[in-house]
N, CA, C and O of each residue as an XYZ file, in Angstrom:
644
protein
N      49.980    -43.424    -16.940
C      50.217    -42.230    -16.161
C      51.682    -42.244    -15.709
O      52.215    -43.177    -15.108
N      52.205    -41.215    -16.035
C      53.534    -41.178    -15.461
C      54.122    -40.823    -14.114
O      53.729    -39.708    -13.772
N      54.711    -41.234    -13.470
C      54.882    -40.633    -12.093
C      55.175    -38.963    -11.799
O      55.249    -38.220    -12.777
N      55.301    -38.529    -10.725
C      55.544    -37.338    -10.598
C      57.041    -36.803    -10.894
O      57.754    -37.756    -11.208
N      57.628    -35.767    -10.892
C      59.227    -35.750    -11.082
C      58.901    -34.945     -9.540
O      57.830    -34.599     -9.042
N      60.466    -34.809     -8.993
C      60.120    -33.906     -7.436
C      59.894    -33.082     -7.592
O      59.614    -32.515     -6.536
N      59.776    -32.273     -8.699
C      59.794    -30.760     -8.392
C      57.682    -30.653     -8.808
O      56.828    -29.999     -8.209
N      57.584    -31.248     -9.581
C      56.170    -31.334     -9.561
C      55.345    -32.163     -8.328
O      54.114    -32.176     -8.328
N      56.100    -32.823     -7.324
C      55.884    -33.609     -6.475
C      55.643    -32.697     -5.230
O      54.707    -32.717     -4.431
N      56.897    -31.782     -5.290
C      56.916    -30.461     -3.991
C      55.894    -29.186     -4.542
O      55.382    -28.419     -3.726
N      55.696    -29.074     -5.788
C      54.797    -28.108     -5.955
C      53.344    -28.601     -5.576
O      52.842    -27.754     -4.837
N      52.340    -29.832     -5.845
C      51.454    -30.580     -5.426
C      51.658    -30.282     -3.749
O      51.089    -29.314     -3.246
N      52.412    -31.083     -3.027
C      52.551    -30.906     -1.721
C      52.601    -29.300     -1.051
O      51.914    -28.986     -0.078
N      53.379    -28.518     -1.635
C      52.946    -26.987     -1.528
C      51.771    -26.321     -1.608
O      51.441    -25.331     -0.955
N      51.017    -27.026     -2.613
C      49.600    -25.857     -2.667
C      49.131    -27.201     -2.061
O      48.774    -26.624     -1.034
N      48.810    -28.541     -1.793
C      48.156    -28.913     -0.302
C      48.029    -28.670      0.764
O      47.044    -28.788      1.494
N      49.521    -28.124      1.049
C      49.474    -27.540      2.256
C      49.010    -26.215      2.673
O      48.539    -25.926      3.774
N      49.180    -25.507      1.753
C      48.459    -24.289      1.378
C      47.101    -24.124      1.686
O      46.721    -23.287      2.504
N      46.260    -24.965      1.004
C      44.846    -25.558      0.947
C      44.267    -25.798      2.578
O      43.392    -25.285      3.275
N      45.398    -26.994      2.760
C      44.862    -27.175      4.616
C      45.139    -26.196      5.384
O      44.441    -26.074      6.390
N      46.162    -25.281      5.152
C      46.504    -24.065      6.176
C      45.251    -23.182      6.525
O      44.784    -22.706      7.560
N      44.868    -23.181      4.989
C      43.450    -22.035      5.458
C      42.368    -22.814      5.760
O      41.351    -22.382      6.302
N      42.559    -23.994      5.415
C      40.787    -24.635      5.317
C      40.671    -25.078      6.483
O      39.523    -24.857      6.868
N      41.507    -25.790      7.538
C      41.768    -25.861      8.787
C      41.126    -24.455     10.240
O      40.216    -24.452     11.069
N      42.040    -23.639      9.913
C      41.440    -22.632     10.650
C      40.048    -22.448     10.647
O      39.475    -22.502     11.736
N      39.250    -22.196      9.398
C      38.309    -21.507      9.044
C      37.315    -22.822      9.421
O      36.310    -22.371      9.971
N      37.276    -23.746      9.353
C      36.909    -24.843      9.814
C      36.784    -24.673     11.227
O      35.787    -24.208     11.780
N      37.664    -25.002     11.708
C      37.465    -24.749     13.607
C      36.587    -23.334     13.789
O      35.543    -23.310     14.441
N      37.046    -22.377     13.249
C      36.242    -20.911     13.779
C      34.637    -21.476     13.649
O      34.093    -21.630     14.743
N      33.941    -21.752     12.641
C      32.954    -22.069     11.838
C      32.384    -23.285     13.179
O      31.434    -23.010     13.913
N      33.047    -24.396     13.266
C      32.993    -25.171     14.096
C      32.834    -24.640     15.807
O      32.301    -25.362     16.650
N      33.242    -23.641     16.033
C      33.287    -23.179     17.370
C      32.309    -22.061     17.048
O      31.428    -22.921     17.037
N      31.957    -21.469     16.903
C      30.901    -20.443     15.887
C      29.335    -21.340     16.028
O      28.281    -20.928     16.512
N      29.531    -22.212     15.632
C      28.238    -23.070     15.713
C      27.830    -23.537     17.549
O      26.728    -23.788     18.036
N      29.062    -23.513     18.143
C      28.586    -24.429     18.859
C      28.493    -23.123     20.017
O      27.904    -23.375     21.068
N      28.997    -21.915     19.846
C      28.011    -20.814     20.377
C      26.644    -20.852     20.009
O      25.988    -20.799     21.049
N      26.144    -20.897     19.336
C      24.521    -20.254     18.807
C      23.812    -20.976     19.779
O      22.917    -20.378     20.376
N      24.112    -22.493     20.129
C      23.196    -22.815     21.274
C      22.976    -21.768     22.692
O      21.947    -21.192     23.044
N      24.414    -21.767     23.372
C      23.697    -20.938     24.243
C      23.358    -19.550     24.580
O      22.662    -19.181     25.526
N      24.093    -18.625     23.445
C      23.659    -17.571     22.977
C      21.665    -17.457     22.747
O      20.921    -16.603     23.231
N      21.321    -18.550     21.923
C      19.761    -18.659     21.319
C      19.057    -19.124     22.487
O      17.865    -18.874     22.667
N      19.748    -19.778     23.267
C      18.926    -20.309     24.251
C      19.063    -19.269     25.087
O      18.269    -18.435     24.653
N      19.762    -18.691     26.314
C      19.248    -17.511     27.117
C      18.313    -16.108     26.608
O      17.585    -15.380     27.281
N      18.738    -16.052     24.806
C      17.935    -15.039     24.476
C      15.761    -15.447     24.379
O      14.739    -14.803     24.618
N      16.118    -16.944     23.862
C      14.978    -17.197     23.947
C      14.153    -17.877     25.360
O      13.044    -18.410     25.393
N      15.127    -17.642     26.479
C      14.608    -17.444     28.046
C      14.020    -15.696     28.382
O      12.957    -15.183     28.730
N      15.478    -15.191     28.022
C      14.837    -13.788     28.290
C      13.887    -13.170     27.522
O      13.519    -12.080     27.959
N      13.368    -13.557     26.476
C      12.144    -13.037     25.626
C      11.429    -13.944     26.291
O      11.723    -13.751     27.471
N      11.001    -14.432     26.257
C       9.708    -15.679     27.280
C       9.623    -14.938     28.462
O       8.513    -14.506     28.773
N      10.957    -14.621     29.457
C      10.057    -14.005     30.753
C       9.794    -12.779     30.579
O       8.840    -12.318     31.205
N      10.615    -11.853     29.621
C       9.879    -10.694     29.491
C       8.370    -10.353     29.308
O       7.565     -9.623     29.885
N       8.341    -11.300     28.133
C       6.942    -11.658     27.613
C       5.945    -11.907     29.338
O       5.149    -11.114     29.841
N       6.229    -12.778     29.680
C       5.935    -13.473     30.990
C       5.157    -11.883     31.848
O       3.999    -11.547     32.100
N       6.528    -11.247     32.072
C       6.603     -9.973     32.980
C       5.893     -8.984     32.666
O       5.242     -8.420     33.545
N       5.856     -8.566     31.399
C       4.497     -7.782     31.208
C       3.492     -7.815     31.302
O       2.775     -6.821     31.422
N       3.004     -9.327     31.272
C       1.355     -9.392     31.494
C       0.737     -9.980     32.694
O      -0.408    -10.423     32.784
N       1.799     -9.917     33.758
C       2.020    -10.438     34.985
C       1.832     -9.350     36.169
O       2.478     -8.314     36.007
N       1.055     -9.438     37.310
C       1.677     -8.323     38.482
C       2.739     -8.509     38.774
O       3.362     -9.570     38.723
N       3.289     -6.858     39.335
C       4.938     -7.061     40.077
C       5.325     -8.084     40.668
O       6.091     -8.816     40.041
N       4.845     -8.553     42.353
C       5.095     -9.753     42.949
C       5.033    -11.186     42.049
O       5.577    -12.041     42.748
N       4.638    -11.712     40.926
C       4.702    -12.444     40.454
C       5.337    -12.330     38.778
O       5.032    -13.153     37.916
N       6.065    -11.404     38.586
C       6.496    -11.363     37.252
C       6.953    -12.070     36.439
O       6.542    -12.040     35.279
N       7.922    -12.886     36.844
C       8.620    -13.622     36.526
C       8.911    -14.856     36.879
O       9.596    -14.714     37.892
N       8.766    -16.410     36.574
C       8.571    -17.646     36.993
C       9.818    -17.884     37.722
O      10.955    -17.471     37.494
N       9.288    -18.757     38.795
C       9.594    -19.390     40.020
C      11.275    -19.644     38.991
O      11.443    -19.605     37.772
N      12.356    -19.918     40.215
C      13.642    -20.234     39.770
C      13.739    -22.013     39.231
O      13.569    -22.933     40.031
N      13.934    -22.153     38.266
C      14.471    -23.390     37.989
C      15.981    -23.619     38.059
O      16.867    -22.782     38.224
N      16.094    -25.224     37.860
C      17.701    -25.563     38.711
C      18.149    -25.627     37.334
O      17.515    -25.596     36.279
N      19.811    -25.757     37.672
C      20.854    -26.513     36.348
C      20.096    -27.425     35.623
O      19.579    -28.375     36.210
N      19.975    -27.283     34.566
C      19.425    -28.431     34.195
C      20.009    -29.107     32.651
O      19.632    -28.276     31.824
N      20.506    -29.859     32.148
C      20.349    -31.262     32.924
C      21.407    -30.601     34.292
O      22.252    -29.707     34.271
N      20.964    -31.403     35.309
C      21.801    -31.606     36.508
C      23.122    -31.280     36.631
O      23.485    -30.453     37.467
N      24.240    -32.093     35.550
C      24.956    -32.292     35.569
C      25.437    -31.344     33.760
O      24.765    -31.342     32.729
N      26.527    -30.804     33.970
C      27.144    -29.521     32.755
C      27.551    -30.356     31.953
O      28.651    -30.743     32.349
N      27.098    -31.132     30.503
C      28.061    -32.118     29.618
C      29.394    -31.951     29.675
O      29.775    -30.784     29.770
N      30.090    -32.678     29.648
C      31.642    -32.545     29.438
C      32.163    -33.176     28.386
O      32.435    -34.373     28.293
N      32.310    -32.227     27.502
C      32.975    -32.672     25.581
C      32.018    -33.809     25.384
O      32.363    -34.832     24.794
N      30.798    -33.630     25.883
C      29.823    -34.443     24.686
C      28.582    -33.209     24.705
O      28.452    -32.055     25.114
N      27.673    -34.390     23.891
C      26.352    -33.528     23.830
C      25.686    -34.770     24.907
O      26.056    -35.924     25.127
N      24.520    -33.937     25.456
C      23.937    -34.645     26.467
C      22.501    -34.601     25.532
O      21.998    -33.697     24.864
N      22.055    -36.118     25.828
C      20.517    -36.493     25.411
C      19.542    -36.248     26.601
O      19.494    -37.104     27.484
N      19.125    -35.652     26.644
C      17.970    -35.758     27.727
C      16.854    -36.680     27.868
O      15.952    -36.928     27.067
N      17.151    -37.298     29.421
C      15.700    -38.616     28.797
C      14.303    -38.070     29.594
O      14.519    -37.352     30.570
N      13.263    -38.280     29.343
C      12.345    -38.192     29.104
C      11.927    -37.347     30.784
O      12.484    -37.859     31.756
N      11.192    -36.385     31.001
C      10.600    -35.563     32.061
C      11.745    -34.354     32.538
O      11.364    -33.515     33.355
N      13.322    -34.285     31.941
C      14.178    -33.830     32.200
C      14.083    -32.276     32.323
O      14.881    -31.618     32.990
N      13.024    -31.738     31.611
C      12.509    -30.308     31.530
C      11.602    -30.330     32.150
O      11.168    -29.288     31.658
N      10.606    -30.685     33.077
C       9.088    -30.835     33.044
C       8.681    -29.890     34.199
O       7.532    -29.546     34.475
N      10.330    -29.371     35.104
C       9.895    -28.629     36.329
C       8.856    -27.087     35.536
O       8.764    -26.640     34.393
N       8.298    -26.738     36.774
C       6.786    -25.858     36.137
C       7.619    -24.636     35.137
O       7.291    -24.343     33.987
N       8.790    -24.022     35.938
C       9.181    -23.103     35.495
C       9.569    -23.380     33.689
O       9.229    -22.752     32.687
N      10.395    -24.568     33.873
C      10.996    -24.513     32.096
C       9.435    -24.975     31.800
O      10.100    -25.927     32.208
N       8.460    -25.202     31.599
C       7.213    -25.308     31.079
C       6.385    -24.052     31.196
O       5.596    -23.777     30.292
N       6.504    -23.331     32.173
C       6.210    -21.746     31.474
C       6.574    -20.915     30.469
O       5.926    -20.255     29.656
N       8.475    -21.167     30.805
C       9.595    -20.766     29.815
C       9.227    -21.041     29.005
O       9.378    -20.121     28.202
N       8.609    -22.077     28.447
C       8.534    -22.992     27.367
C       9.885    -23.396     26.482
O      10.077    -23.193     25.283
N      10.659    -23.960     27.342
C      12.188    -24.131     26.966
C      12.454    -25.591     27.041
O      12.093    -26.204     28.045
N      12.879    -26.020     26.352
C      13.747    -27.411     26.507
C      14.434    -27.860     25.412
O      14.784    -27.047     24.557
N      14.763    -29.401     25.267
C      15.796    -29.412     24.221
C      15.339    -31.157     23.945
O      15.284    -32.082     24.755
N      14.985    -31.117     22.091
C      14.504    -32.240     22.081
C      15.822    -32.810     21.339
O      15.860    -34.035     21.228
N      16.748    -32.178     20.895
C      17.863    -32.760     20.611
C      19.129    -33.025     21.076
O      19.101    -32.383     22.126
N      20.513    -33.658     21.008
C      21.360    -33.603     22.036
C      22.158    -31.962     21.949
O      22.482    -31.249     20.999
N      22.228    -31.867     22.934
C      22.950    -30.729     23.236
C      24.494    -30.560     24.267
O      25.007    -31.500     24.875
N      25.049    -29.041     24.247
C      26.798    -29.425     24.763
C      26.301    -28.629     25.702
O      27.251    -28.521     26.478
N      25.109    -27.776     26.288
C      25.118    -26.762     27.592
C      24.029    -26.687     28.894
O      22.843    -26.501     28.621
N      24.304    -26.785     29.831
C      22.766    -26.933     31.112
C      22.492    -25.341     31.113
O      23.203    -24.411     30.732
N      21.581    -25.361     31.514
C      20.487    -24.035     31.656
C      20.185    -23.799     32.816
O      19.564    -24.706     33.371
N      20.425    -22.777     33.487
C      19.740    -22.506     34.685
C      18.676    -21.005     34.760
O      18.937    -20.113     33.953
N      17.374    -20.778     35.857
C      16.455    -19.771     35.414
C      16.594    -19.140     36.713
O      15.644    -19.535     37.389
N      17.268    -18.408     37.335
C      16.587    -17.764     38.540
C      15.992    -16.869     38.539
O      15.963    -16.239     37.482
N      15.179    -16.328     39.765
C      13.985    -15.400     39.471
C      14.028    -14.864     41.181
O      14.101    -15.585     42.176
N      13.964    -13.521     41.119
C      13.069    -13.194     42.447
C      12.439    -11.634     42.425
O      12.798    -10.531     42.013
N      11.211    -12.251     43.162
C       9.712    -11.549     42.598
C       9.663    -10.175     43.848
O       9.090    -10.671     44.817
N       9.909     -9.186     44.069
C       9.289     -8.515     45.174
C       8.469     -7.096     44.564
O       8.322     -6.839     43.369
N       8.124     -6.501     45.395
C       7.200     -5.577     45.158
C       7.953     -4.237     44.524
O       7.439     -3.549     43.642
N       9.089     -4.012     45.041
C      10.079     -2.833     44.724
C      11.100     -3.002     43.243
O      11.773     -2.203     42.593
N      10.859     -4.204     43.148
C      11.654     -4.655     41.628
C      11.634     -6.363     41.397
O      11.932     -7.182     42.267
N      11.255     -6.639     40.160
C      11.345     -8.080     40.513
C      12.476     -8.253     39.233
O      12.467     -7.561     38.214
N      13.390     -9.279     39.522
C      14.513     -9.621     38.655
C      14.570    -11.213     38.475
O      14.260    -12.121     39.247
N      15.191    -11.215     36.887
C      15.789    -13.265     36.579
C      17.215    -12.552     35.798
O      17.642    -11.514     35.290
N      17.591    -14.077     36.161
C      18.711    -14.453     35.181
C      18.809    -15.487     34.353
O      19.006    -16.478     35.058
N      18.781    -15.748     33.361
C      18.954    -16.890     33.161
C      20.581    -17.183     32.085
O      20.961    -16.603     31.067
N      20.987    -17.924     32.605
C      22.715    -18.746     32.216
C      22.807    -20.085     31.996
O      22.303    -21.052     32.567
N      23.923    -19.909     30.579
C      24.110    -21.536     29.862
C      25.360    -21.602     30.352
O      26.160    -20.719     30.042
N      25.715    -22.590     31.146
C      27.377    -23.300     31.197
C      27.437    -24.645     30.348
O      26.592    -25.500     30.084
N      28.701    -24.493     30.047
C      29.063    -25.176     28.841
C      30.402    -25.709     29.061
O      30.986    -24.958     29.841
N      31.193    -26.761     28.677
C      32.548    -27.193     29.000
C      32.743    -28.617     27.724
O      32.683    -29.845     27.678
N      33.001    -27.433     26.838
C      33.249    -28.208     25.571
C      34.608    -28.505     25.528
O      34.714    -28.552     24.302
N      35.284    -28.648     25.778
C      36.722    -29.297     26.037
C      37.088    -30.522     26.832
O      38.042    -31.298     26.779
N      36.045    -30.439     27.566
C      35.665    -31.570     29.109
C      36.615    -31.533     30.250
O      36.752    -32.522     30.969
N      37.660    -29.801     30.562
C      38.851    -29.791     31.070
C      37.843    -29.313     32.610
O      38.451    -28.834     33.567
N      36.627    -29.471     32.663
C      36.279    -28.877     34.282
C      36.098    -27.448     34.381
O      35.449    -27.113     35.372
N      36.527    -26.425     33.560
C      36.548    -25.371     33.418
C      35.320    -24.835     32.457
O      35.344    -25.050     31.246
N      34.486    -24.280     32.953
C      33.044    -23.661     32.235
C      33.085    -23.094     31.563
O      34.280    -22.797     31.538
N      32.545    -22.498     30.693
C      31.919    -20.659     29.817
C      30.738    -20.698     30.544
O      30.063    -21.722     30.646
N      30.408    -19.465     31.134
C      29.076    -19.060     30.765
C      28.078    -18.122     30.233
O      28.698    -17.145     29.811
N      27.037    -18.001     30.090
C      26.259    -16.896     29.263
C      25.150    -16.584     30.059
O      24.143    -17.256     30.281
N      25.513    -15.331     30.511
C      24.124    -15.206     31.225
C      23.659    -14.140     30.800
O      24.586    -13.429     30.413
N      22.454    -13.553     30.646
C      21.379    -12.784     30.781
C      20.606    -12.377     31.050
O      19.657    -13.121     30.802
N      20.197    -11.141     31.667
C      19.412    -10.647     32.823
C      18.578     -9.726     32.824
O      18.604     -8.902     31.910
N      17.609     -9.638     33.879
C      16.681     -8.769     33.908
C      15.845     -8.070     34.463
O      16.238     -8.584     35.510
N      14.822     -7.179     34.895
C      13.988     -6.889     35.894
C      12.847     -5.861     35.328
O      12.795     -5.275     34.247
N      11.972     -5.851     36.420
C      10.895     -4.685     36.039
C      10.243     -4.175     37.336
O       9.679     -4.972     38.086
N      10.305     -2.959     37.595
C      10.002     -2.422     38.499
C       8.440     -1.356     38.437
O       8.125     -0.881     37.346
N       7.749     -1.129     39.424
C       6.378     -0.878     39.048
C       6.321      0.702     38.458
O       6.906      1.726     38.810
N       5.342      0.418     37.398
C       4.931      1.559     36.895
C       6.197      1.408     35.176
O       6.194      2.292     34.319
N       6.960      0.337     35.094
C       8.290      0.630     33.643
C       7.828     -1.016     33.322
O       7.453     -2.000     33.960
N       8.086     -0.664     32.040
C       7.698     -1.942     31.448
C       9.376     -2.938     31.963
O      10.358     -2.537     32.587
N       9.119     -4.057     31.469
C      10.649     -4.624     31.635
C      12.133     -4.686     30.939
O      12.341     -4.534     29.735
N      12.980     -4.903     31.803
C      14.557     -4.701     30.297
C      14.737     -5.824     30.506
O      14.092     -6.721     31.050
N      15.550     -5.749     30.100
C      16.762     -6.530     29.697
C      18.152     -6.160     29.460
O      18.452     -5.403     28.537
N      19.091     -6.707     30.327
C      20.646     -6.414     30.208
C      21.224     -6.961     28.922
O      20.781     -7.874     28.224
N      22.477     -6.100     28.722
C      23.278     -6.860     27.621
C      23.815     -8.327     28.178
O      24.138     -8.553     29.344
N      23.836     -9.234     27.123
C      24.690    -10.368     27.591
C      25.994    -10.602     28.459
O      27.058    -10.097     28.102
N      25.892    -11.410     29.658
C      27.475    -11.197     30.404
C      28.121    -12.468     29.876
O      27.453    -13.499     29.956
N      29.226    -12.518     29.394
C      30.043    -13.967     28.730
C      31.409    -14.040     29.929
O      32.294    -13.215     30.155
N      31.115    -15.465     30.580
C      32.210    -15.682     31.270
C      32.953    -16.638     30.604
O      32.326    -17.656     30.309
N      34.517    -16.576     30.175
C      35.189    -17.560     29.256
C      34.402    -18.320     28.397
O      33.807    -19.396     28.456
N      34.652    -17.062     27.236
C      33.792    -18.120     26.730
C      34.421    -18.928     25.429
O      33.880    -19.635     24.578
N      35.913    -18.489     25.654
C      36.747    -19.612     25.029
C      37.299    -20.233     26.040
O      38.438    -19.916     26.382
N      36.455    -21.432     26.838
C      36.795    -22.114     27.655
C      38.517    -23.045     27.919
O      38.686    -23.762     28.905
């Protein structure tokens, strides 16, 4: 095999670089792209559960009791494993929500039930960078007597953290 001459040496190095210019970007988008769908999928599949919940429920009780942050604590540039009972409060077991794999976002469910309208929210914070600074995703809802229930459009706080 013969060595390269430079000019076949800078043309090689030209379309490499070429190659990584685009494959780079499209990589990270793809990469950050993915690591939305968690909490995008997860508040949507909170707010379909209490909707579900809310329709076949009376007003004063429509929607399950508020659950906390959970895990406790918001991962910071990791994925968090959850160990064992970490979901078990009643509410995420109504929700039927939890996470048997590691994940980068905590979940929180609030709820309050009254006779004139009962409303939840439920929101993923996330701090995939680990700079202290959140995204969050929340999504919301209510049903008032005599209308079946909605649902709001998604609210995104930074959610290029």
């Amino acid at each position: 095999m013969r060595p390269l001459t430079p000019v076949e040496a800078a043309v090689a190095f030209a379309i490499f670089g070429s190659v990584l210019a685009v494959s780079v970007p499209a990589f990270l988008r793809n990469l950050h792209a993915s690591r939305m769908a968690e909490p995008l999928d997860g508040v949507a599949r909170l707010a379909a559960r209490a909707t579900m919940l809310a329709d076949a429920s009376p007003q004063q009780s429509a929607y399950p009791d508020s659950a906390p942050l959970t895990p406790s604590v918001v991962p910071r540039a990791t994925l968090a494993s959850d160990p064992p009972g970490t979901w078990n409060h009643p509410s995420w077991r109504l929700l039927d929500f939890s996470f048997q794999v590691p994940h980068a976002y905590a979940f929180e469910f609030e709820s309050k039930n009254a006779p004139e309208a009962s409303t939840f929210s439920a929101t993923a914070h996330g701090d995939l960078d680990g700079d202290g600074v959140l995204s969050s995703f929340r999504v919301s809802g209510e049903v008032k007597p005599g209308q079946n229930p909605r649902v709001f459009p998604l609210e995104v706080m930074r959610e290029v953290e």
